[in-house]
Residue, then its C-alpha position, 0 to 999 in steps of 0.5 A: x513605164x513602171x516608175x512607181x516609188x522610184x527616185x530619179x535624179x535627173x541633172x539639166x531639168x532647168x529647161x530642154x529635154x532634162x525638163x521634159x523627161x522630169x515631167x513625163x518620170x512625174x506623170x509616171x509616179x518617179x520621185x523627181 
């Protein structure tokens, strides 16, 4: 994915998927 220089806002990221798909944006470049 292309998620350089990009914000994501992601809600539930506490524990579960939403943490998981927080980290993996990260790994891509998002701002989390």
């Amino acid at each position: 994915m292309k998620l350089k220089d990009k914000v994501a806002i992601i809600t539930g990221a506490a524990s579960g998927i939403g943490k998981s798909i927080a980290i993996r944006f990260a790994q891509e470049g998002a701002k989390v």
